[in-house]
C-alpha positions in Angstrom: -7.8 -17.0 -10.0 -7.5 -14.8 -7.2 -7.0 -11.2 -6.8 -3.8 -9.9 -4.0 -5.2 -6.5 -4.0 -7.1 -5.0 -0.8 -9.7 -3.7 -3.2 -10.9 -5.7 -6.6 -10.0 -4.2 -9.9 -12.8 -2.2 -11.3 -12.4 -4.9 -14.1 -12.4 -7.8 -12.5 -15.5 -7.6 -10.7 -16.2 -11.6 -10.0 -12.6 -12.7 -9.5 -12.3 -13.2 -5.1 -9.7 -11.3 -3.3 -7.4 -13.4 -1.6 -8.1 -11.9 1.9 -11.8 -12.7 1.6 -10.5 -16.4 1.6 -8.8 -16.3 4.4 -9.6 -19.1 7.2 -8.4 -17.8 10.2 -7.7 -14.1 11.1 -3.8 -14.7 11.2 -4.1 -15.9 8.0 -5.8 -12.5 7.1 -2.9 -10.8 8.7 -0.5 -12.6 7.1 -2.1 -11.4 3.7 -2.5 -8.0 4.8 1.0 -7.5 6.0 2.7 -9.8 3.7 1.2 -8.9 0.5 -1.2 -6.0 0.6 1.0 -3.8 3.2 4.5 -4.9 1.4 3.0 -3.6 -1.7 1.2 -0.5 -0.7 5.2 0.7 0.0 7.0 -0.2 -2.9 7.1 2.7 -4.4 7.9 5.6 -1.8 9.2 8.9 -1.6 10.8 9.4 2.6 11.9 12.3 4.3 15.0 11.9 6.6 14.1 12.2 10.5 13.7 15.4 11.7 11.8 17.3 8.7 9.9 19.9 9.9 6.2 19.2 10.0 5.3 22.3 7.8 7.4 20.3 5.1 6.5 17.3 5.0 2.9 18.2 4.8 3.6 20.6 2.5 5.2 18.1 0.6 2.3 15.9 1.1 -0.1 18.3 -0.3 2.0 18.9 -3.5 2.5 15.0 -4.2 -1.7 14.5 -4.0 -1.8 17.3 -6.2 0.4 15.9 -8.6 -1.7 12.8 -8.7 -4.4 14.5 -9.5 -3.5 16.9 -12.3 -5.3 16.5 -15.2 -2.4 16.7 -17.7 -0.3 14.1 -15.1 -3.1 11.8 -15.5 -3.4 12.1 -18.9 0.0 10.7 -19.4 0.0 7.8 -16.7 -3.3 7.0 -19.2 -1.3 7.1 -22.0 1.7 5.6 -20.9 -0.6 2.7 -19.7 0.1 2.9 -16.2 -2.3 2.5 -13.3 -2.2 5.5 -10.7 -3.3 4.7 -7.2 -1.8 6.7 -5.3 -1.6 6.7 -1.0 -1.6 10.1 1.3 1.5 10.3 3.3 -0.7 9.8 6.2 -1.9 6.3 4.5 2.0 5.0 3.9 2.9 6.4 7.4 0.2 4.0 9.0 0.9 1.2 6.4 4.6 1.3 8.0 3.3 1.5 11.6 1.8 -1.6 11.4 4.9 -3.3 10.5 6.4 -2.0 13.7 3.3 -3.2 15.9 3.6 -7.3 14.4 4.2 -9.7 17.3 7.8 -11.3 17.6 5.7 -14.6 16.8 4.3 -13.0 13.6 7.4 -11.9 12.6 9.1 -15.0 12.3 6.1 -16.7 10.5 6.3 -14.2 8.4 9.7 -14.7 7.2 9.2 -18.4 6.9 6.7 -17.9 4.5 8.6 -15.1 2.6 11.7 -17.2 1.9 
């Protein structure tokens, strides 16, 4: 059993992350990009090109704020769902690193995708 997280579950203490068994630092990257990266992003809110910076940090500041109201986090509790939130800044440099892959890692990367 392994875990594909970057961090391990509060509640599975002894179970290895993936990345820690990682033989060779592209393999690492291939983890980190391919699993850990991929998943960071599923679940995000954009802003077309252009939007001012007061917005979208404004924007920023009221989605973190969200996350952490009590009565919001109450309900993700109740509805069973785990809340992990990332800052705008976070997915911003999760997606950056997609853009700064090598042509080389690319390709691998598909071929192990398919």
């Amino acid at each position: 059993m392994l875990q594909n997280a970057p961090k391990p579950h509060p509640e599975l203490p002894n179970v290895p992350l993936a990345i820690s068994l990682a033989k060779t630092e592209e393999g690492r990257q291939f983890i980190e990009i391919g699993i850990h990266d991929a998943s960071a992003i599923t679940y995000l809110y954009s802003l077309a090109p252009g939007t001012p910076k007061d917005r979208v940090q404004s924007l920023r500041r009221a989605f973190l704020e969200t996350m952490k109201d009590p009565e919001f986090v109450a309900e993700t509790k109740k509805a069973k769902m785990d809340l992990a939130p990332l800052s705008g800044e976070e997915v911003e440099q999760t997606v950056g690193r997609f853009f700064k892959l090598s042509p080389a890692m690319v390709v691998k990367l598909k071929e192990i995708l398919e």
